[in-house]
C-alpha positions in Angstrom: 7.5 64.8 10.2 10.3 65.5 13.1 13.1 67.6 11.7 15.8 65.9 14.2 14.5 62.0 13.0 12.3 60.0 10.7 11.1 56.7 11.5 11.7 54.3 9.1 10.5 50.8 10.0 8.8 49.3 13.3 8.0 45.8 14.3 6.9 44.4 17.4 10.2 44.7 19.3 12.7 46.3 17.0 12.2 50.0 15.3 15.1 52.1 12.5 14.9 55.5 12.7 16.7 58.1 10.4 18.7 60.4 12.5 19.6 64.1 11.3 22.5 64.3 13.9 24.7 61.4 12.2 25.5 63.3 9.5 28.1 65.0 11.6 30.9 62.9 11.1 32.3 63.7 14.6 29.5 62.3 16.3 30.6 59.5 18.2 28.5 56.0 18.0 29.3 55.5 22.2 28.2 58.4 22.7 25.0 58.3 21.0 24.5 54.9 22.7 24.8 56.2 26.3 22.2 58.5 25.6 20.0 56.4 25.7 21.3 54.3 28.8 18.5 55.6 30.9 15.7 52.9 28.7 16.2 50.1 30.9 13.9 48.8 28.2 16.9 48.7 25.4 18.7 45.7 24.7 20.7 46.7 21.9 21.5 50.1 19.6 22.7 49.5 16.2 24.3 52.6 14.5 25.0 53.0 10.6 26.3 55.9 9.9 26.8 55.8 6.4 22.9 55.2 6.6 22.4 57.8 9.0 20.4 55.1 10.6 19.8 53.9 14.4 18.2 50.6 15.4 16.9 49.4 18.5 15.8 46.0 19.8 13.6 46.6 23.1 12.1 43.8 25.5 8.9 46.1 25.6 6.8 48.6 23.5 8.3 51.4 24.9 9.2 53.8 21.5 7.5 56.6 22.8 10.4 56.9 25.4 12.8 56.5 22.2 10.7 59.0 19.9 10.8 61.5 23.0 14.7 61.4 23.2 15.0 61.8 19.9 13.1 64.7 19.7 15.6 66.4 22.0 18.4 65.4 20.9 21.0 67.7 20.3 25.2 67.7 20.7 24.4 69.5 24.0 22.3 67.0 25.3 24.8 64.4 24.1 27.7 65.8 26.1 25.3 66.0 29.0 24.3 62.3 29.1 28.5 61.5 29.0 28.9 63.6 32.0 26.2 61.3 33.8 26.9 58.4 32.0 31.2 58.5 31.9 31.4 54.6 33.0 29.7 53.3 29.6 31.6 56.0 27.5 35.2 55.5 28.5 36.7 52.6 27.3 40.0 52.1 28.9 41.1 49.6 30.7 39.6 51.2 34.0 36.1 53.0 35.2 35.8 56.1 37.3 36.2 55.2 40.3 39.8 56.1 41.4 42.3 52.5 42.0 41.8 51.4 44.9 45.2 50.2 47.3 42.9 48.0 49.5 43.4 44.3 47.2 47.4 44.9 47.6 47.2 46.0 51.1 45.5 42.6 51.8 47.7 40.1 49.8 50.7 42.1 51.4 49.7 41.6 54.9 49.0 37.6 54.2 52.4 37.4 53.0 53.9 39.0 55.8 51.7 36.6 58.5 52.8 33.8 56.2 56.3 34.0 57.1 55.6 34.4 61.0 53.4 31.5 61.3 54.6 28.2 61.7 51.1 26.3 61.5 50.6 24.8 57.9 46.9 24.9 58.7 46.5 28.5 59.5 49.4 29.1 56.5 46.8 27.6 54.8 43.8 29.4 55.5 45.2 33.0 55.4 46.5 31.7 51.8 43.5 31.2 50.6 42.0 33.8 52.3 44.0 36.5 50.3 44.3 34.6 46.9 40.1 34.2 47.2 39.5 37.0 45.1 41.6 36.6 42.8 40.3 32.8 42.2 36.9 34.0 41.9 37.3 37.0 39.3 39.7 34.1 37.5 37.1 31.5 37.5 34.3 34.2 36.2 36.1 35.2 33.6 37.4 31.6 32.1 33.1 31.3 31.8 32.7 34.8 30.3 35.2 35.5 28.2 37.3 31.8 27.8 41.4 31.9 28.4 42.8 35.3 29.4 45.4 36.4 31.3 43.5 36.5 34.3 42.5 33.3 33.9 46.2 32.2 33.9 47.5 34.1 36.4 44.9 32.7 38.8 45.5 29.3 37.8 49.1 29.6 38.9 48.2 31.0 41.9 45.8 27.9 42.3 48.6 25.9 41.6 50.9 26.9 44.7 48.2 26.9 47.0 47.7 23.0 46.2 51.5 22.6 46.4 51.5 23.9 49.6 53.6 26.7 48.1 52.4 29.5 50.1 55.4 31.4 50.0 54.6 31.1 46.1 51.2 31.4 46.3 51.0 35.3 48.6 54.0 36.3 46.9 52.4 36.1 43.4 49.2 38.0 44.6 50.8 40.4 46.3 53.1 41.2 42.7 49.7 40.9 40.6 47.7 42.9 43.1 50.5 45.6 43.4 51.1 45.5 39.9 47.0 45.8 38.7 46.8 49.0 41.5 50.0 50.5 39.3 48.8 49.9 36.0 45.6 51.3 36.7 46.6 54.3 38.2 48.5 54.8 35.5 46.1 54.2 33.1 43.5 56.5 35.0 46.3 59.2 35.2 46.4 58.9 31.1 42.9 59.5 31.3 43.1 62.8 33.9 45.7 64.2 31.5 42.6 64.3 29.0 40.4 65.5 31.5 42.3 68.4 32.4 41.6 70.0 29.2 37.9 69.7 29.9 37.5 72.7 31.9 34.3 73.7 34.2 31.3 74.7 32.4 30.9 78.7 33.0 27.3 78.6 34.9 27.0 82.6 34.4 27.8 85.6 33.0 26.7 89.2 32.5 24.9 90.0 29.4 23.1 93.2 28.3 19.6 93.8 28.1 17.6 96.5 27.8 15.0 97.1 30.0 12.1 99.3 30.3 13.9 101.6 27.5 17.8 101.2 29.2 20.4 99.1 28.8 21.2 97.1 32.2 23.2 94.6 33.0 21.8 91.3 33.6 23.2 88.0 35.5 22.2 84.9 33.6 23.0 81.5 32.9 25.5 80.9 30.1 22.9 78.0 28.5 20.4 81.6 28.1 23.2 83.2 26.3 21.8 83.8 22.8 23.8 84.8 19.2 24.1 88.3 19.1 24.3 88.9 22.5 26.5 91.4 24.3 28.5 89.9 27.2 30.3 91.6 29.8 34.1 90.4 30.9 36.0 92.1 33.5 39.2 91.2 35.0 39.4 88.3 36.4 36.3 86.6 35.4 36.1 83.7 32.6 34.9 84.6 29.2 32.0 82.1 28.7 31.1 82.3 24.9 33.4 82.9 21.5 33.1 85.8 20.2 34.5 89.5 19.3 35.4 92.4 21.3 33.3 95.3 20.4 34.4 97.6 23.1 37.3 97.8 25.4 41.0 96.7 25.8 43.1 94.6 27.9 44.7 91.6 28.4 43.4 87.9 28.4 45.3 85.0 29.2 44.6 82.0 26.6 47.5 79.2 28.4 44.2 76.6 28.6 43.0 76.9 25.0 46.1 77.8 23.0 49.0 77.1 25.7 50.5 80.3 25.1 51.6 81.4 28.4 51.9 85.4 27.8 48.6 86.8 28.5 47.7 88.3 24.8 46.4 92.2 24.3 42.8 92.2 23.4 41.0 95.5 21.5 38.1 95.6 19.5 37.9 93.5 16.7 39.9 90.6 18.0 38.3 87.3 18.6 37.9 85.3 22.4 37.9 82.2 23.2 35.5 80.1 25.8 37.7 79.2 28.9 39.9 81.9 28.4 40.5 84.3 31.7 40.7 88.7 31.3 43.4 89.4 33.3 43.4 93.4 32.5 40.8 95.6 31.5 36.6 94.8 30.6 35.3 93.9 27.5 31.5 94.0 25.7 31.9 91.1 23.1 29.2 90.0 20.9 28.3 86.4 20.9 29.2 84.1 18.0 28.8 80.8 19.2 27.5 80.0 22.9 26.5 76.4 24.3 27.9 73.2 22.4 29.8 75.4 19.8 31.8 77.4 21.9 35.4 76.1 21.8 35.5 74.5 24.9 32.1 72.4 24.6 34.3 71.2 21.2 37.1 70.3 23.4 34.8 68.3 25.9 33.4 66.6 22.5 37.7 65.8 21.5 38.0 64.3 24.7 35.1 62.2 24.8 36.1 60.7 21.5 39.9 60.3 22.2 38.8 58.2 25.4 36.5 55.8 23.1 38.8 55.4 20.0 40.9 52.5 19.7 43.4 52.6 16.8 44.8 50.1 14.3 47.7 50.0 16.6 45.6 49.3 19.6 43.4 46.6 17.8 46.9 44.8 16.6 48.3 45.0 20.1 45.0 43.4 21.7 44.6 40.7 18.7 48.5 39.4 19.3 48.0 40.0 23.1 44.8 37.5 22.8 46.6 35.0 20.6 49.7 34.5 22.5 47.3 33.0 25.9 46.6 30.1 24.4 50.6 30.0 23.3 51.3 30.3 27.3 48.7 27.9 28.2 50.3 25.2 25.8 53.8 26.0 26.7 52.9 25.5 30.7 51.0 21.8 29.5 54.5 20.8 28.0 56.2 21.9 30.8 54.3 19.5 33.5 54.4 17.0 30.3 57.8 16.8 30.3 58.8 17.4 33.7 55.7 16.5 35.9 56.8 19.9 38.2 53.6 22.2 39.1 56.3 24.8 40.2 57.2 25.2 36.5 54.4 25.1 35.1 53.2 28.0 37.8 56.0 29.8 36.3 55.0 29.7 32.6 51.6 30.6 33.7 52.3 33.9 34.8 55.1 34.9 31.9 52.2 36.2 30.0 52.1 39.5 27.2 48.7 40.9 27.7 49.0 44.0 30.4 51.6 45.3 28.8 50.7 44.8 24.8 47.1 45.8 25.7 47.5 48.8 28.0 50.7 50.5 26.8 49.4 51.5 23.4 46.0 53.5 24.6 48.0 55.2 27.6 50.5 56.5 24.6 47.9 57.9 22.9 45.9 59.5 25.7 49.6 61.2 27.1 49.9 62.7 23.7 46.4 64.2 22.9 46.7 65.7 26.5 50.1 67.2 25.6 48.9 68.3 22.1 46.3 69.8 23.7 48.2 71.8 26.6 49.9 73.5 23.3 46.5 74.0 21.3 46.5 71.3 18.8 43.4 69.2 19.2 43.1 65.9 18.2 40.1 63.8 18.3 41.6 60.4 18.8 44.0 57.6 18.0 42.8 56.9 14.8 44.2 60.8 14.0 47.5 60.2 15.4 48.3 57.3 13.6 47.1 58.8 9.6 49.0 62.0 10.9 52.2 59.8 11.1 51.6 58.2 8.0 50.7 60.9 5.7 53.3 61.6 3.2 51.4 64.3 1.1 50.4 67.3 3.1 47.2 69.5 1.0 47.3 73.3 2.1 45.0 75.5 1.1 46.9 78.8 0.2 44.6 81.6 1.5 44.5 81.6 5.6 46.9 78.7 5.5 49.9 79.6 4.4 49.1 83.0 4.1 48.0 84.6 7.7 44.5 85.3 6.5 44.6 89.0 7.6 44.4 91.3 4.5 47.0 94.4 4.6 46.8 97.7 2.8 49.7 97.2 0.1 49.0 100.2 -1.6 47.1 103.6 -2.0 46.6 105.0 -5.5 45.2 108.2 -5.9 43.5 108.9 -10.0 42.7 112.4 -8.3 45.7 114.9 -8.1 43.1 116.7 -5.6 43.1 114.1 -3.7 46.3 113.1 -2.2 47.1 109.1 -1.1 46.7 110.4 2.9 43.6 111.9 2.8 42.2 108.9 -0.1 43.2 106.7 2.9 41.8 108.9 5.7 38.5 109.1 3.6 38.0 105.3 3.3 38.8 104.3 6.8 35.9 107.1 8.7 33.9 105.5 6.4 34.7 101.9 7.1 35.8 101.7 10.9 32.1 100.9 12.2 32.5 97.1 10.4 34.2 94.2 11.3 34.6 93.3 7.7 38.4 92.1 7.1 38.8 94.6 4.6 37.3 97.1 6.5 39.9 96.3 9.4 42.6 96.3 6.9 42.3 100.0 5.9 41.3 101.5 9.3 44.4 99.8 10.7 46.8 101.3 7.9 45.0 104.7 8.1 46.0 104.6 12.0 49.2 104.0 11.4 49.7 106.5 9.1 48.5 109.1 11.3 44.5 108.6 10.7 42.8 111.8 10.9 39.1 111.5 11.0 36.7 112.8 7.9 33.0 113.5 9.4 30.8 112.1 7.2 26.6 110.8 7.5 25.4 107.7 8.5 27.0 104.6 6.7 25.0 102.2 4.5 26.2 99.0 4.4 25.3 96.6 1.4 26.4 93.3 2.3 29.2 91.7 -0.7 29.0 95.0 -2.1 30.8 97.7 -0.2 29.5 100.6 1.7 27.7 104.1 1.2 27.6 107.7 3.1 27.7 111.6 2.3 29.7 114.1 2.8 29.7 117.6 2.7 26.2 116.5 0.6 28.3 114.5 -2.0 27.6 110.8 -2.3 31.0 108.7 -1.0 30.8 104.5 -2.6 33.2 102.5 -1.8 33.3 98.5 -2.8 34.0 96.1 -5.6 34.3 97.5 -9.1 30.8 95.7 -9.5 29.4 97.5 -7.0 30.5 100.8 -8.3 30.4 100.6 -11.7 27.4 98.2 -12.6 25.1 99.0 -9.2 26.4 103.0 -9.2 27.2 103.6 -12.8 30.2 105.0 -11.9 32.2 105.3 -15.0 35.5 103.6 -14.9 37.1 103.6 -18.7 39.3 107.0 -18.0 40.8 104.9 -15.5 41.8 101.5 -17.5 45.2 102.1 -17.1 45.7 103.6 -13.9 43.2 100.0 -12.5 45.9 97.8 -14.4 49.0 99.4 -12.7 47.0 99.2 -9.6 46.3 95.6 -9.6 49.8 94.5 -10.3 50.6 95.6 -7.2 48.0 93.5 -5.2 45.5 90.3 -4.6 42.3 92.9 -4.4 41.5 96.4 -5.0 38.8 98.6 -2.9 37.5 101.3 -5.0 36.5 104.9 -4.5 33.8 106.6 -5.8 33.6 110.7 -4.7 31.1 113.2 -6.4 30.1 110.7 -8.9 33.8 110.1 -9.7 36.4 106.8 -9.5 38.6 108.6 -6.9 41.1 105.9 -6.4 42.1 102.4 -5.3 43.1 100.8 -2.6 45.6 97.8 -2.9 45.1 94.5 -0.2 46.8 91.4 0.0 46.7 88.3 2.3 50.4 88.0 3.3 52.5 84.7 3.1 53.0 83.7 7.2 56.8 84.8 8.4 57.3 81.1 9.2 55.6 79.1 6.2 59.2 78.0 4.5 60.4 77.0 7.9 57.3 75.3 8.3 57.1 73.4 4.9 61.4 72.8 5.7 60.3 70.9 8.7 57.7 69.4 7.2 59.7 67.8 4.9 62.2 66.8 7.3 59.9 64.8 9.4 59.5 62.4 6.3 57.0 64.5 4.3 57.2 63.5 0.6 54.9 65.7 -1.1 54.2 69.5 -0.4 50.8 70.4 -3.0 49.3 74.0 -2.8 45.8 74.6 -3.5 44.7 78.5 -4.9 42.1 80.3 -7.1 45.7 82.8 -8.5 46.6 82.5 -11.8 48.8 79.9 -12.5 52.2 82.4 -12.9 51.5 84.0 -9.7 50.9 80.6 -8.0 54.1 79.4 -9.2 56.4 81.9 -8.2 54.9 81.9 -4.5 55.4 78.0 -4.9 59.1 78.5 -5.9 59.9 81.1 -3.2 58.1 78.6 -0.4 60.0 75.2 -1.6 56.6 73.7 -2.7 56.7 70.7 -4.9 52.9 70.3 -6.6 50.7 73.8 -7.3 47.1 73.5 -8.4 46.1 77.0 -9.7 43.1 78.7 -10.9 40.7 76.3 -8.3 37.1 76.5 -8.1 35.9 76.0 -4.4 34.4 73.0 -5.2 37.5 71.3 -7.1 39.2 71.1 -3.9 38.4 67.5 -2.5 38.4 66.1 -6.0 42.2 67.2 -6.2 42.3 65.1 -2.6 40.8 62.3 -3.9 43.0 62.3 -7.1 46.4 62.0 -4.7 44.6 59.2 -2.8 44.0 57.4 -5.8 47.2 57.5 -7.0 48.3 55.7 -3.2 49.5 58.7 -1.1 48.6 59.1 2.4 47.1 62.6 2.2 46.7 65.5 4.9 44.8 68.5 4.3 44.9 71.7 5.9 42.4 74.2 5.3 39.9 76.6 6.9 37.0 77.8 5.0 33.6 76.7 4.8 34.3 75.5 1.1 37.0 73.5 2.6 34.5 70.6 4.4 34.6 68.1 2.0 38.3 68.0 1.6 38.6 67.7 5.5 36.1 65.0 5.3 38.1 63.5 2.4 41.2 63.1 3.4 43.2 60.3 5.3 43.7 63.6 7.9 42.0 66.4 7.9 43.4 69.7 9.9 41.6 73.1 10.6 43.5 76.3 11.2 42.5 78.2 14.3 40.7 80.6 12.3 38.9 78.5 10.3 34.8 78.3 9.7 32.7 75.9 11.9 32.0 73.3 9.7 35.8 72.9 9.3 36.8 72.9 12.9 33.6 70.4 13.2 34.8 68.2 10.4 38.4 67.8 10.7 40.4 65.5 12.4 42.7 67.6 14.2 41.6 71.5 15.0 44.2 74.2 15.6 43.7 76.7 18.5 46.4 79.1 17.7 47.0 80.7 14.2 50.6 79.6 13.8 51.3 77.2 10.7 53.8 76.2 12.9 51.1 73.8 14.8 50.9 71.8 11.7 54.3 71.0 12.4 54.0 70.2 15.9 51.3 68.0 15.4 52.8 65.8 12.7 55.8 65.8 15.1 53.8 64.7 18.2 52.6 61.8 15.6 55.6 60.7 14.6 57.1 60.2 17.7 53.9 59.2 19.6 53.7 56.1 17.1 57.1 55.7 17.1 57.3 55.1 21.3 54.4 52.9 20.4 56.7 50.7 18.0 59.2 50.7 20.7 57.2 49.6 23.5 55.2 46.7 21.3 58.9 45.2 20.5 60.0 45.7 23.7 56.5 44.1 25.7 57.5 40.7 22.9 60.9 40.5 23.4 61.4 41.0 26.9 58.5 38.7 28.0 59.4 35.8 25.4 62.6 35.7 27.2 60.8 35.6 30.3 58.1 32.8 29.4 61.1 30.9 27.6 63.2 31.0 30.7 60.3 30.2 33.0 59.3 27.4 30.3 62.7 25.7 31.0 63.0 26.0 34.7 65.6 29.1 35.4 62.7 31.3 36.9 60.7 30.7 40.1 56.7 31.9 40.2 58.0 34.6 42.7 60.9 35.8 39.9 58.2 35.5 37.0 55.6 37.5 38.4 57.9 40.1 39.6 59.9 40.3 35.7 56.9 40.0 34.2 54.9 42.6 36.6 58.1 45.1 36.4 58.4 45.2 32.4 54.6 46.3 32.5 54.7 49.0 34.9 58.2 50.5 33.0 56.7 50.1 29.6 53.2 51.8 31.2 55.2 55.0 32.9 56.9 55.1 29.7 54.1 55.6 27.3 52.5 58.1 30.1 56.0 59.9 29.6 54.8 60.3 26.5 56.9 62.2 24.2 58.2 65.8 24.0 59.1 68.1 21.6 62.3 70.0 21.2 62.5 73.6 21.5 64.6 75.9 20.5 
């Protein structure tokens, strides 16, 4: 049985296959479906994803080709296929290919020979001539698709030409073929904004490898690049994986991933990002994620979903956009009813709402996930934008949300009076400073800036969830969870009951230290509350944010007072893991439009769960992967930022849909009853769409202070 898909059912020209990769949510169905764009043999792909099922009708027996790209499938693979494939994946209003001038150039220059010419016979014919395409692509689409605007603007095109109205007639192309080149430059510029954040795969990059006994360094292609490889970065070059530093320091400049524009300083221990450029110094970082789950594969994977999404707001503007045609059509019959004049009725025909209703909405959306992006919020697509304006009760997960998720040494207690606090601290950091382990960081970088003075000591042991182990001066050092030490190492901790409850009041966790057999000390950490977090809730709350809940494992009193001192309205204490998307689903029950923020792998399901889920830059995998919006820096200001960018970007939306029906019902209602020529219809009517379009490719901006 293949791991990646079962097959389920077959008949003669239809097979359903299970499909392991649909059970990440942020697969997208187009996507998947242009995969497999290459079968000529396919006539249609039916996704379920609730199912986790795909079904495809063929016109031959051709399922070996199907059972073949399954087998490879993968969310590399995937991304591949859109790069070859981008015509069938985006669907905006445009293709690839770039506008093209020629169509305006054309109508222009029959207009302009139109007014020189004095023979109605060759008026006639360069008329016709110029409105040609236009007719045709009219005509086409009356058979495909039934009454559209196209169809109506042709139509009143067709009807100056047989009017003799060729003034009318090249005038009106020339507005609809000037105005179609603007609006789809437009709407291709929407899409180029999104694009821009897609940045050039890295093709190579230096890795070590050891070879015949030495460690060289090698040239190879990123896709090569395996976990747990070491990578070479020098100045200049892009870093091509995520990862940590393990050696060296400098400076990297992260403006395309997190839009900071200060180049950070980078030492050992910090994490990199993909697409990020060293501007000072060279760096050895060991690979954590390389191909499709490097940050900037998952940016390619945002983009590719914000060009297919349409939202609620999108589907409203195209269903009202659809019904008002037939509106048009039976307002320009009552016009030539009433009033037997094909000049009017020219005019009604061209007073139509779709351009603007059914363009302005996705351009709006595309301008602001380019812009949220530029400052390191990612959002996967419309549908994101719009729960992120209507969510009224924002989750946060306490730890690494609103606190900074960096543990700091709060304390140093010494049960030793041999044994002062600098030299417990000294002790604990030479044995600790060869892991990455957040703790471990914690206490090297207090020891250092307290004037670390190194203890020599034998090799380190390292037992993972437990703590670590070394000698010295032949006596045995332990240091780790009181489990560790006093279960696993017997070390006897009842002289010490006290001393351990004085030292705990102090803190979130204690590190203990075992010397010679004996409980030397502890050491005090805590995960501190982010500088910014009561601004941050403040704002929250200003932007129309009803409900601030908290989310911790603390006891209830301690979870309260940091509640109280934050401004947060709802605390849920004492939390097991689990418990957390139960608590989501609970608010959504009760009607409220719920946000989550959170970023730990126990944190998935209430991602998932939520009207909007948002990961915090730090965050595990499967929470970046699952949530709707991903944060690239760690600021909980972000969260701000992007609930602003919704508001606003939803709120332009509002504007413009009010706008596109107000200002072209006066239009249709003043070409209906006479007061507007064709020529002063299509150019109103023309005009409010290209203002409304450059208006939602504006886009909105944020104040800063």
């Amino acid at each position: 049985m293949n791991s990646k898909f079962i097959k389920v059912h077959q008949i003669k020209n239809r097979a359903r296959y299970k499909l392991q990769i649909l059970k990440e949510k942020f697969i997208d169905e187009d996507i998947l479906k242009s995969y497999f764009k290459d079968i000529k043999e396919i006539n249609d792909i039916r996704i379920n994803k609730k199912a986790y099922s795909i079904i495809f009708d063929v016109s031959n027996d051709i399922f070996n080709k199907i059972e073949e790209k399954l087998e490879n499938i993968s969310l590399d693979n995937l991304l591949k296929s859109v790069t070859s494939n981008s015509n069938s994946v985006c669907v905006s209003c445009i293709g690839e290919e770039k506008p093209s001038i020629k169509g305006t150039l054309i109508a222009s220059s029959a207009l302009a020979l139109e007014r020189v010419t004095t023979n109605n016979t060759l008026k006639a014919g360069l008329t016709t001539l110029a409105c040609t395409p236009l007719l045709i692509d009219g005509t086409k689409e009356l058979f495909k698709e039934g009454l559209t605007s196209h169809v109506l603007e042709a139509g009143a095109v067709a009807i100056s030409i047989f009017r003799k109205d060729y003034l009318a007639a090249n005038s009106t192309n020339a507005m609809l073929e000037l105005g179609e080149y603007i609006e789809e430059t437009t709407v291709h510029k929407s899409d180029d904004l999104l694009k821009e954040l897609a940045k050039p795969n890295i093709e190579e990059a230096w890795i070590e490898k050891r070879v015949d006994g030495k460690v060289s360094e090698v040239l190879v292609k990123t896709e090569d690049i395996k976990i747990g490889d070491i990578v070479i970065v020098g100045a200049g070059n892009t870093v091509a994986i995520d990862g940590h530093i393990i050696d060296g320091a400098g400076t990297i400049n992260q403006v395309s991933m997190t839009g900071e524009a200060t180049p950070i300083a980078k030492y050992r221990g910090d994490k990199v990002l993909s697409g990020t450029i060293v501007e000072e110094g060279r760096f050895r970082i060991w690979a954590e994620h390389v191909g499709a789950n490097t940050a900037t594969q998952r940016i390619k994977h945002y983009i590719e979903n914000s060009l297919n999404e349409k939202s609620s707001a999108q589907l409203k503007a195209n269903k009202l956009a659809d019904k008002l045609v037939p509106v048009t059509l039976g307002l320009a019959s009552a016009a030539y009813i009433f009033t037997k004049d094909f000049e009017r009725v020219a005019s009604v025909l061209q007073a139509d709402y779709s351009c603007a209703l059914k363009l302005a909405t996705p351009v709006a959306f595309k301008s602001t996930i380019s812009k949220a992006g530029h400052s390191g919020i990612m959002i996967k697509g419309a549908k994101s934008i719009e729960a992120l304006a209507s969510a009224d009760t924002f989750v946060f997960d306490k730890t690494g949300t609103l606190t900074s998720g960096e543990l700091e040494v709060i304390s140093v207690d010494s049960y030793d009076k041999n044994w002062t606090e600098e030299k417990l601290l000294n002790l604990t950091a030479s044995t600790e400073e060869h892991y990455f382990h957040p703790v471990a960081e914690a206490v090297v970088k207090a020891a250092k800036e307290r004037g670390f003075v190194h203890m020599h000591h034998e090799e380190v042991e390292f037992i993972v969830a437990h703590g670590v182990k070394t000698e010295i001066k032949g006596k045995a050092v332990i240091i780790g969870s009181r489990h560790f030490l006093e279960d696993d190492e017997k070390i006897d901790f009842k002289p010490y009951k006290k001393e351990i409850e004085e030292s705990l009041k102090k803190c979130d966790t204690l590190l203990y230290v075992a010397y010679d057999g004996k409980l030397l000390g502890t050491i005090g950490l805590s995960d501190e509350i982010r500088s910014n977090t009561k601004d941050a809730i403040k704002k929250l709350k200003s932007l129309g944010v009803k409900n601030i809940v908290m989310l911790t494992g603390d006891i209830k009193e301690k979870a309260l007072k940091v509640a109280e001192e934050l401004g947060i309205d709802e605390v849920r204490a004492e939390l097991l893991p689990q418990e957390k998307a139960d608590i989501v689903k609970e608010l959504m029950d009760e009607g409220r439009k719920v946000a989550f923020i959170g970023d730990g792998i126990n944190d998935a399901p209430a991602l998932i769960s939520s009207h909007v889920g948002i990961s915090m830059s730090k965050g595990a995998d499967i929470a970046k992967a699952t949530a709707d919006i991903s944060l690239l820096k760690d600021d909980i200001m972000a969260v701000v930022e992007a609930k602003e960018y919704a508001n606003k970007t939803m709120s332009l939306i509002n504007t413009n849909f009010n706008a596109t029906v107000g200002i072209n019902s006066g239009i249709l209602a003043g070409a209906t009853f006479g007061l507007f020529s064709p020529i002063t219809t299509a150019i109103l009517h023309n005009g409010t769409t290209i203002a409304l379009l450059f208006n939602s490719i504006k886009g909105v901006n944020l104040a800063r202070k």
